[in-house]
N, C-alpha and C positions, 0 to 999 in steps of 0.2 A: 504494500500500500504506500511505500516512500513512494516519494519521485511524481505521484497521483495527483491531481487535482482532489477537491475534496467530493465536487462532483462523478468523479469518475470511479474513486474509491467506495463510494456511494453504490452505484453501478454493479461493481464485482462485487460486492458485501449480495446485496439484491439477487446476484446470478448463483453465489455460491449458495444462500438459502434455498434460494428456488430451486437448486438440482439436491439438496438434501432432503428436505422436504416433500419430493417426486413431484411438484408442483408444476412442476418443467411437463407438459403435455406435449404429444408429438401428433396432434392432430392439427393440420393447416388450420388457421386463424379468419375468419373470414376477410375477403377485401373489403379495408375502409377506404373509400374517398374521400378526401377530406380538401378544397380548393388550397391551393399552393402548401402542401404538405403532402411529404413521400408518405403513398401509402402502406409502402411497407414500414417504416421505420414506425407505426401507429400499429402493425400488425406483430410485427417482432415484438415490443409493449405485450400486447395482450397472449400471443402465446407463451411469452417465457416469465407470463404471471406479475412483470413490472408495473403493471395498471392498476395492481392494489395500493390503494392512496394509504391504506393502514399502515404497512410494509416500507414504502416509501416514509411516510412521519418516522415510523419507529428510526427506519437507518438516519434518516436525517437527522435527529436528536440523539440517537446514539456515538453518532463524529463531530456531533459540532460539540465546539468549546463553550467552558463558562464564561466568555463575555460575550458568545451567540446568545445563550440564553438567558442571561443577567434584563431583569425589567427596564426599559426604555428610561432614560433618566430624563426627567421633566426640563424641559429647554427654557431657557433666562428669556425673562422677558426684552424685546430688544428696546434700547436706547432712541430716544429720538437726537438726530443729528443738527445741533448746535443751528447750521440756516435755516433748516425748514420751518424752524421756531421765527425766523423774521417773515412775517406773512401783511406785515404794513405796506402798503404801496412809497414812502420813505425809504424802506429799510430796503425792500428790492431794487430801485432804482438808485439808493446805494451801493449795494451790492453788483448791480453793472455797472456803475462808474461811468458813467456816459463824460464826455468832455464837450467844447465848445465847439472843435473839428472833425463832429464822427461823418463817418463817408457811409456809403448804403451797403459795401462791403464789410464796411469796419461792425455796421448795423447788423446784418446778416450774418458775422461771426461773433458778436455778443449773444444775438438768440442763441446759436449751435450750444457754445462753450457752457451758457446757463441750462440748457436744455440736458447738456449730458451731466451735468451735477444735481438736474434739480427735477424731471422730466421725473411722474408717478409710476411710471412700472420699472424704474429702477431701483423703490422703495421699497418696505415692507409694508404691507395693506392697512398697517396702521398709523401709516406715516402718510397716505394717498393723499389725503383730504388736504393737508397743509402743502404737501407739493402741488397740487392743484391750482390750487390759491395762488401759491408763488408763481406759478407759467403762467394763469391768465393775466395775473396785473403785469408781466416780466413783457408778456408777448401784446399788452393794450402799448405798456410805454414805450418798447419799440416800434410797431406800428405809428405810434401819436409823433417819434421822434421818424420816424420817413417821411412821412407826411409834412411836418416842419420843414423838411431839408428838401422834400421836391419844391416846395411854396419858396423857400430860399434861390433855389437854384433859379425858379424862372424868374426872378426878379431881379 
């Protein structure tokens, strides 16, 4: 069993039962079809008795280790990250830094840059609501600041 996957070790535990056992039948297995699945590899299963799900648990928890089986440890609740707590339309147009020479490229890579730090499905679903908040006021005041800057430019 060295040298095994634990999968596979699995496997040969399964087969060596099944031929002590006489479980091992030598009667063909009927065809399964089954769409994009070899029907024989579903047929081999059921004649050499590997389709008992009981047999299966048992070897599975008889090779897995104790931190397979050790109870799931309750996960920390996550932190909320220090921006997404600025949700003031002040404190986001802080946060972009706009100056008195932004260009509509300079514009379009302010949205990106805040977008990949601040943009909700990079959060955790408890954090959604306040990244929310920060895109839409982030993506009115750039918008409001193109809009300035085309009114500038034709003039």
């Amino acid at each position: 069993m060295f040298g095994m996957s634990v999968f596979q070790s699995v496997l040969e535990r399964l087969k060596a039962e099944a031929d002590e056992d006489g479980a091992a039948d030598e009667e063909q297995a009927p065809s399964t079809n089954i769409r994009g699945l070899n029907g024989g590899f579903v047929s081999n299963l059921v004649s050499s008795g590997m389709a008992d799900s009981s047999a299966v648990q048992r070897a599975y928890f008889d090779m897995a280790g104790d931190d397979m089986l050790a109870p799931a440890k309750p996960m920390a609740k996550p932190v909320i990250p220090d921006h997404l707590r600025r949700i003031h339309p002040e404190q986001v147009a802080s946060d972009l830094a706009f100056t008195d020479n932004e260009t509509p490229q300079g514009l379009a890579d302010k949205r990106r840059r805040f977008a990949a730090e601040n943009h909700p499905d990079r959060h955790h679903p408890d954090f959604r609501a306040n990244a929310t908040v920060r895109m839409k006021i982030a993506n009115m005041l750039i918008d409001e600041a193109q809009r300035r800057l085309r009114v500038t430019q034709r003039n």
